[in-house]
GUNU-618658 format. One line per 4 residues: number of its first residue (from 1); for each residue z, y, x of C-alpha. Coordinates in steps of 0.5 Angstrom, whole numbers. Each point is the difference from the previous one (the first is absolute). Layout:
NUM = Z:Y:X; ...;
This chain:
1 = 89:40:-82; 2:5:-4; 5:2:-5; 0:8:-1;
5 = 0:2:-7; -4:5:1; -6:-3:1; -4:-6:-5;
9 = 0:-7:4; -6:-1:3; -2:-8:-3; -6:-3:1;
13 = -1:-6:-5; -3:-7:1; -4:-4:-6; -3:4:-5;
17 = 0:-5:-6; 3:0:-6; 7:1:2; -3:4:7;
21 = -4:5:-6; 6:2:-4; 4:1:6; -6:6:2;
25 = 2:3:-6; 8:0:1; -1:3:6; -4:5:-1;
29 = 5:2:-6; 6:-2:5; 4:6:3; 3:-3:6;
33 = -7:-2:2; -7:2:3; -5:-6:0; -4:0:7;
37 = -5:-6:0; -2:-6:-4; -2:-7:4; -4:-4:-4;
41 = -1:-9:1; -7:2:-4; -6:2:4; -3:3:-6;
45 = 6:5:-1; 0:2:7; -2:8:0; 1:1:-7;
49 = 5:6:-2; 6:-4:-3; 2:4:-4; -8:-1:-4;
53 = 3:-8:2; 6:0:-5; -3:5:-6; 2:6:2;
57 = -4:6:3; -2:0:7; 7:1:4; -5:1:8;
61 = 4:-6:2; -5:-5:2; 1:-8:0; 0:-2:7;
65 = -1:-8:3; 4:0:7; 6:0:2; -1:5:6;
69 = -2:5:-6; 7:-1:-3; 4:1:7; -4:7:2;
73 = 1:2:-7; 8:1:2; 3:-1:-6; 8:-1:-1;
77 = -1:-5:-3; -5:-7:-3; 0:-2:-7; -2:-7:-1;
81 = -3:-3:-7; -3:-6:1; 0:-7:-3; 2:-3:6;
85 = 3:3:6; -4:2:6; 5:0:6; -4:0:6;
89 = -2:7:-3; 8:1:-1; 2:-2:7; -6:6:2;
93 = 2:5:-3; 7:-1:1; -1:0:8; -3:6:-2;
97 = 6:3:-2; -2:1:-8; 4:-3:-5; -1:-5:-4;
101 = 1:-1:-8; -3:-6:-4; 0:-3:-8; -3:-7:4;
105 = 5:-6:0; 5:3:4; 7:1:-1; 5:-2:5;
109 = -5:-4:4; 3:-8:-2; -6:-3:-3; -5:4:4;
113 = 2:-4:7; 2:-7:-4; -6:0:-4; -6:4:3;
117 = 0:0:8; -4:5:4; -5:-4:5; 3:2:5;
121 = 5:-5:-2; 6:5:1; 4:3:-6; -3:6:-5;
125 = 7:3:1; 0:-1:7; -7:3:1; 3:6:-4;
129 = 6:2:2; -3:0:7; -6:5:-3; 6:4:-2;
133 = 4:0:6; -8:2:5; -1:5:-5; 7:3:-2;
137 = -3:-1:-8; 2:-4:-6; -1:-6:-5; 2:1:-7;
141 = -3:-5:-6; 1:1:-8; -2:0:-6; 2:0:-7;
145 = 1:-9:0; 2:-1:5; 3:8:1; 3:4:-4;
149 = 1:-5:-5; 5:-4:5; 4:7:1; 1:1:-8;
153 = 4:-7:1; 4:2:6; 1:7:-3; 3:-3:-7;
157 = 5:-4:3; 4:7:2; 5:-1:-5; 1:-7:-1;
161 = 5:-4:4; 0:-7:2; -8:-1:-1; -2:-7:-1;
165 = -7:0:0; -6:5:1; -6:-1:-4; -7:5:0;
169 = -5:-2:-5; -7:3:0; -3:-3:-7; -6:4:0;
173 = -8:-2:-3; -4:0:6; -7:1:-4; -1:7:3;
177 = 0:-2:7; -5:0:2; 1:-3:6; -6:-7:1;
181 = 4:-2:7; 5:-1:-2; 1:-4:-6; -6:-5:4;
185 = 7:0:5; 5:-3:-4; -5:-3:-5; -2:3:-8;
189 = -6:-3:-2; 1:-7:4; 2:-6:-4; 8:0:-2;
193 = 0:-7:4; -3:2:6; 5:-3:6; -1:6:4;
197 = 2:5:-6; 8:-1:2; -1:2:7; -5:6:0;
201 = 5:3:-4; 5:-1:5; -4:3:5; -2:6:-3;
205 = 6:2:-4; 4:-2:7; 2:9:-1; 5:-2:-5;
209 = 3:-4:4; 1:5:4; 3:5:-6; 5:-5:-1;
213 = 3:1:9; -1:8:-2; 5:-1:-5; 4:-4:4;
217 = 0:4:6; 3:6:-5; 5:-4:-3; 2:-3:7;
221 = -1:-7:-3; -2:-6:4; -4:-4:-2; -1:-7:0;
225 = -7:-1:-1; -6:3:-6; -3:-6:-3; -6:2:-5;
229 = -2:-3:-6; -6:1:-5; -2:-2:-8; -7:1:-1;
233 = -4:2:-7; -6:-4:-2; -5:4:-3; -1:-3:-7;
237 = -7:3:-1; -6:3:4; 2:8:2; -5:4:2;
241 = 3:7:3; -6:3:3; 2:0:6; 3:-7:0;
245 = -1:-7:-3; 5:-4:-2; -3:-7:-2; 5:-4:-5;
249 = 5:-4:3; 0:5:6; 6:4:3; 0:6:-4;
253 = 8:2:0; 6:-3:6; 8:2:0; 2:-1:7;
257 = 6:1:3; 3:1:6; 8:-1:1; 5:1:5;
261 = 5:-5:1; 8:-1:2; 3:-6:0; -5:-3:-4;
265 = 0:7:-4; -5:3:-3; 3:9:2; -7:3:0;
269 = -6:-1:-4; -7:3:0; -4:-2:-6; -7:1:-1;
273 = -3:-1:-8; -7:1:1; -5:0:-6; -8:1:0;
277 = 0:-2:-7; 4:-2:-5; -4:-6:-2; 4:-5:5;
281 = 4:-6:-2; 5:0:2; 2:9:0; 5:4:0;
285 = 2:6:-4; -2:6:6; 4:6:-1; -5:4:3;
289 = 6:3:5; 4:0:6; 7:-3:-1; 7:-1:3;
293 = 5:-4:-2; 7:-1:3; 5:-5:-1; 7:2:2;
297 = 6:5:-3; -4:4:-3; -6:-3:-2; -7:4:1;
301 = -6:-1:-5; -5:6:3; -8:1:-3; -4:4:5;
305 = -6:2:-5; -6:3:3; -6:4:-6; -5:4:1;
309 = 1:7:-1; 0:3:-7; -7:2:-1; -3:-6:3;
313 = -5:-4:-3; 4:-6:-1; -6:-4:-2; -4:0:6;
317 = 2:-5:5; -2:4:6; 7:5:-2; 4:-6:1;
321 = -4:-2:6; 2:6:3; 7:-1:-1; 1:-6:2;
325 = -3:4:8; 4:5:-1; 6:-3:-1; -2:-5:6;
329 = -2:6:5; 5:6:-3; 6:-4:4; -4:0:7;
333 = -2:8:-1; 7:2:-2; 4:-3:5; -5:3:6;
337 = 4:6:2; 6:-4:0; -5:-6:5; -1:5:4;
341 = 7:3:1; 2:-7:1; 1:-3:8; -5:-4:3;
345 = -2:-8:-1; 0:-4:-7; 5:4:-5; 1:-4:-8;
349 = 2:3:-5; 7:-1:2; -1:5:5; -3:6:-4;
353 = 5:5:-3; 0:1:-8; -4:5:1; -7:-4:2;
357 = 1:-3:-7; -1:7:-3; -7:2:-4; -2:7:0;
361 = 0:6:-5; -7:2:-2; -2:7:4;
């Protein structure tokens, strides 16, 4: 809506969970940006300061619970940090005219229409791309996988020639995420020879799928087809991790894996290593970082390596909780000013310049 450089974006942002909490924080820190409103799905929240919500002193920015309230508050643009999507909120807002950012399982809109069709019965990116053009507004979704670690893969092929093949990795502990949702989705905790584990991982790991068309499209390739496949880790004894049990035998680590093929193939890949507790069998050797690997002339080994900053207590679990957000949310605050300047309708990260993957020096 607005895209002058004098002014902070206005920005009301959707959920105030953990990835929601950290993201008040980087706002009020953020230069490009003023935060103007909070809606919350909690009934307990609703008229609470969200600044007391995430932590931090009272900000005057009272937690709300109505769309109408996101709409008359005018905001330029609406963040959205839920676990799972809310797309007739999407749909009125952007009729509104207010653009839309999300981290919630949206990148290119491939498995949103194959995997989740709204009620309606039409395609979620038909329903979109209709809001946008009745409102003038724009759709974007990130995050850091899928999001930004498919960008780091694209910009490491610059100098290579001749690529054969494209492979992303997130190889990473996932005990810090603190998400109960969405380990019961794809499965942790249920026993590893549950029939319904395969398939539950499928639905709603399905974005990745998505990350491996994002880079396709930006290699001007055409795939044939993106198959998936997954190995799943036991775990060898009981887990507790206080926030979530993992009985013996259940699901307690996964390597799943989404492959772009052409002519049989595999061009592109996506993979995801995760682990809740090294007590699996089998596991794997996690890294605990993002990594690109290129076959082609010349080849690319690349670790993005994401730490605390100096001075943080690297004992408290909660420190790289908080990292695990930020890293998540930053992509989407960042890329707002350049969301904003972009035209109307569904926009992928193919679309933004450099510059919406740029963070932001301290003020």
């Amino acid at each position: 809506m607005t895209n002058n450089p004098q002014r902070p974006i206005r920005v009301f942002q959707v959920a105030t969970g953990n990835l929601g909490t950290e993201m008040i924080k980087r706002i009020a820190a953020h230069p490009d940006l003023e935060l103007v409103g909070v809606h919350c799905y909690t009934p307990e929240k609703i008229g609470k300061d969200s600044g007391e919500l995430a932590g931090l002193a009272p900000n005057g920015v009272p937690a709300t619970g109505s769309v109408a309230e996101i709409i008359a508050a005018e905001p330029d643009v609406m963040t959205f940090h839920g676990v799972f999507p809310d797309e007739d909120l999407y749909v009125a807002v952007l009729e509104a005219g207010i653009d839309v950012v999300t981290t919630a399982d949206w990148i290119t809109g491939h498995h949103r229409d194959r995997n989740h069709p709204h009620p309606s019965g039409r395609k979620v990116s038909e329903l979109l791309a209709d809001a946008c053009a009745r409102g003038g507004s724009t759709f974007y979704g990130t995050g850091m996988n899928p999001g930004l670690n498919q960008i780091l893969g694209i910009v490491h092929t610059a100098d290579v020639a001749d690529i054969e093949n494209v492979t992303v990795i997130e190889s990473v502990d996932v005990s810090c995420h603190h998400s109960v949702e969405t380990w019961k989705a794809v499965g942790y905790g249920l026993p590893v020879d549950d029939p319904t584990i395969p398939a539950s991982l499928e639905k709603y790991t399905s974005v990745f799928a998505d990350s491996v068309h994002l880079m396709a499209d930006c290699f001007d390739l055409e795939l044939d087809e993106v198959t998936f496949s997954a190995e799943l880790g036991a775990c060898t004894k009981d887990v507790d991790l206080g926030w979530y049990r993992l009985p013996k035998g259940s699901l307690g680590g996964s390597y799943v894996k989404y492959r772009g093929l052409v002519d049989g193939v595999a061009r592109i890949e996506s993979h995801i290593e995760w682990q809740m507790t090294p007590q699996t069998e089998p596991k794997w050797d996690v890294k605990g970082c993002y990594i690109t690997k290129i076959q082609g002339d010349p080849c690319i080994y690349s670790k993005h390596m994401v730490l605390p900053k100096p001075g943080t207590d690297f004992s408290s679990p909660a420190a790289f909780a908080s990292i695990g957000m930020s890293v998540t949310g930053l992509p989407v605050l960042n890329s707002i000013r350049s969301v904003v300047a972009a035209p109307p309708g569904i926009v992928t990260s193919a679309d933004l310049p450099l510059r919406a993957f740029a963070g932001r020096f301290a003020r």
